[in-house]
N, C-alpha and C positions, 0 to 999 in steps of 0.2 A: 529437600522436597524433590519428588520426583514428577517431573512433569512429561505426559506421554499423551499423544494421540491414537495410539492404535488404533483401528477399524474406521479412523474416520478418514474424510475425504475433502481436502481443499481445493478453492480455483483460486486461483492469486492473478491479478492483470498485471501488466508491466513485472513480468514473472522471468525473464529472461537476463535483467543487471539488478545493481545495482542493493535496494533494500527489496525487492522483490526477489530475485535471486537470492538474497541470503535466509528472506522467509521461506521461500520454497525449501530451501536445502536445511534448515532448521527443523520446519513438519515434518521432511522427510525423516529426520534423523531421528525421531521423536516418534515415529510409529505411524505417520500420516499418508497415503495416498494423496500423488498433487497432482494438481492441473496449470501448468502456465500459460500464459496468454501475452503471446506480446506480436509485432505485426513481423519482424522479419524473420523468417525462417531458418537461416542459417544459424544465426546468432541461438535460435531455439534450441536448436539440434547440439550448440556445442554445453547450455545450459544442462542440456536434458543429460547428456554424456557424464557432464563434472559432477549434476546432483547423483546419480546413479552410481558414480565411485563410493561416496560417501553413505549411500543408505543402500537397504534390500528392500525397500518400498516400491510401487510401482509409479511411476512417473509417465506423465501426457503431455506431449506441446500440443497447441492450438496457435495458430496464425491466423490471427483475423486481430482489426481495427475495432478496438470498443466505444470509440467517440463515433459510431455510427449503430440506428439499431440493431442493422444484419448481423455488422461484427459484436454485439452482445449475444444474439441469438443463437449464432452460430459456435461462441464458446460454451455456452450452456448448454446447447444441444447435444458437442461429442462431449463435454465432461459427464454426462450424460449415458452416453453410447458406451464411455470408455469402463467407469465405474458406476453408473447405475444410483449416482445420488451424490450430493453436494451438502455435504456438511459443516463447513467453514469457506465464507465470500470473503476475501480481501480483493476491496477495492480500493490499488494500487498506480495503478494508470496515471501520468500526467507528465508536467513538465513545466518549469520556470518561465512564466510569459509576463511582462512588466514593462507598466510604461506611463506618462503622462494622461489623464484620461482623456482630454480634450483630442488626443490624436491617435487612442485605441479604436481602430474601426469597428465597425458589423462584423464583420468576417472573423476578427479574430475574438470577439466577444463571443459568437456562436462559436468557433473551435474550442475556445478554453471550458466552456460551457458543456459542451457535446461530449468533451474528454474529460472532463474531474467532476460533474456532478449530473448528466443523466446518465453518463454509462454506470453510475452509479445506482442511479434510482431503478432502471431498467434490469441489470443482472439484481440487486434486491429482490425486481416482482417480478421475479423468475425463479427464482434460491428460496422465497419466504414461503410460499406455499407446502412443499414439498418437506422444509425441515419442517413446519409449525402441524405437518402430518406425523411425524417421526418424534415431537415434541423436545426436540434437541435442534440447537443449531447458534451459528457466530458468524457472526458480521463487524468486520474492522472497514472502517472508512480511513484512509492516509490521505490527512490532509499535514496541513504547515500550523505554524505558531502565530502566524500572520492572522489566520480563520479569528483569533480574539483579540489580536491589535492590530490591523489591519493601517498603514503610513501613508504618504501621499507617494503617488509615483508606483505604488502596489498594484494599480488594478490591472488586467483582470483576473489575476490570480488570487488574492486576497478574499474577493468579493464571492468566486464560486466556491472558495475553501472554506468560509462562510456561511455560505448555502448548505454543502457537505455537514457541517457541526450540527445545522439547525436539520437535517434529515437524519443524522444521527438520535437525538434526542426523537422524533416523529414513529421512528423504527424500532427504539428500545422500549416507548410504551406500547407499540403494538404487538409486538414480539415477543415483551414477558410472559404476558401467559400459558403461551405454548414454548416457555421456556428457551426463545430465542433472543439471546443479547447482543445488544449491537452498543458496541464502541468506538470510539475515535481515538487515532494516536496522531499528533502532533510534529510533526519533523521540526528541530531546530537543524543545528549547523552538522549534518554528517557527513562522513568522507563518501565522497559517493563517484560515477563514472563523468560527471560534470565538470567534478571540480580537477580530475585528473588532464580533459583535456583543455580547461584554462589554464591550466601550471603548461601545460607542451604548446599553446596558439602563446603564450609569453615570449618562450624561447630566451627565458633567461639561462642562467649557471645556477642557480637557485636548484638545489634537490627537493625531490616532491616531496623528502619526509621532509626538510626544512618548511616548505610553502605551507603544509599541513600546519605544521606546528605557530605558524605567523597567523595562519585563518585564528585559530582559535588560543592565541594568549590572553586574548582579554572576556573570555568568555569567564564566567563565573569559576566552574574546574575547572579552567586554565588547559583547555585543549577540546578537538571538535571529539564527535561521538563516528563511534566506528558501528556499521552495518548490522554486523554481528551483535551487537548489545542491544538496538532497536529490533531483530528477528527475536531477543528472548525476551522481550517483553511481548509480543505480538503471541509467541507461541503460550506464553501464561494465560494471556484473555480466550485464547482459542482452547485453552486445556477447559477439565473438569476444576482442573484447579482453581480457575477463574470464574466459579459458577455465580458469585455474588456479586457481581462489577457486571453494571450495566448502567446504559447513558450515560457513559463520562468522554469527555476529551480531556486526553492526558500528554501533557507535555514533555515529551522526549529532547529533553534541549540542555540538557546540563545546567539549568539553573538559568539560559538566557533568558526566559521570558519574564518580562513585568508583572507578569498576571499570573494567577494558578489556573 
């Protein structure tokens, strides 16, 4: 099966490492016009350079903050400017925040909040209008495996990942009819720019492909999921391919989670 985007046009947030970067560089390769979003700009600039090696599509950074409204308006705005329409949102944006709930403050309830589930709802009712005109369009919400088993000691990541599932399901009935699907993918345990700098803040003699391979022994296939394998399922939901799969969260975890 051939799976291709041409003529369309992604925003991807947290677009600059990581599984954002490897989705960008996937659309790209695949026939897609991207748009990344991530807040530093250097880091952007070396993004933009690497996916450009790899593909003849045309590629956009944007430097703005999407756990703020300006910085959602302001990615939409030149994705906008650049390509003249937005046809697949991955909302991508976050990061590992965990802790005992009794001493999760205000402040970082509203960051966690601000960055994994309005910047979400916010580029959505901004992207939904314009595809549900075009009666084509995709939306990926990346959340974690946690979003459906949620442990003690998770909040407040668990809880907005959560929030994300249940606006995914919100999004795909409103969005079917004009033929926009909205999906959720699931992170279990992938190799990603995190876990590279815990193996180096270590400072053991332990090699990284070793550390790698210790994260994930006891995971069901017996090792973690690489970047690359979670970009090609993201780019299937975002194909024609994937025109029947709407409202699902789909677990990308090699068989970790308890749940389906």
């Amino acid at each position: 099966m051939d799976v291709r985007l041409d003529g369309r046009t992604a925003l991807i947030t947290g677009g600059s490492k990581g599984l954002g970067f490897a989705m960008a560089s996937e659309f790209a390769a695949s026939g897609a016009d991207v748009v990344i979003v991530a807040r530093r700009d250097d880091v952007l600039k070396e993004a933009v350079a690497d996916i450009r090696k790899r593909a003849k599509t045309r590629v956009h950074a944007v430097a703005a903050d999407v756990g703020t409204a300006e910085g959602c308006q302001k990615a939409y705005d030149e994705a906008i400017k650049a390509f003249g329409k937005v046809d697949i949102l991955v909302n991508n944006a976050g990061k590992s925040q965990t802790g005992k709930f009794v001493e999760v403050t205000d402040a970082v309830w509203q960051d966690d909040l601000d960055l994994k589930l309005f910047a979400a709802i916010r580029l959505a009712r901004l992207c939904l209008p314009q595809m549900a005109e075009r009666r084509w369009g995709r939306i990926i919400n990346v959340l974690n495996t946690g979003a459906k088993t949620p442990g003690a000691g998770s909040a407040p990541t668990t809880i907005s990942r959560a929030a994300g599932m249940a606006l995914t399901k919100v999004l795909a009935g409103e969005g079917a009819p004009n033929n926009v699907l909205v999906n959720a993918l699931l992170v279990g345990l992938i190799e990603s720019d995190q876990h590279a700098r815990r193996h180096k803040s270590q400072g053991t003699n332990v090699s990284y492909d070793e550390f790698l391979k210790n994260m994930g022994k006891n995971l069901p296939l017996g090792r973690i999921g690489t970047a690359q394998e979670f970009a090609n399922i993201a780019c299937f939901l975002a194909s024609d391919a994937g025109g029947y799969i709407n409202g699902t969260a789909i677990n990308v975890d090699g068989g970790a989670s308890p749940v389906v």
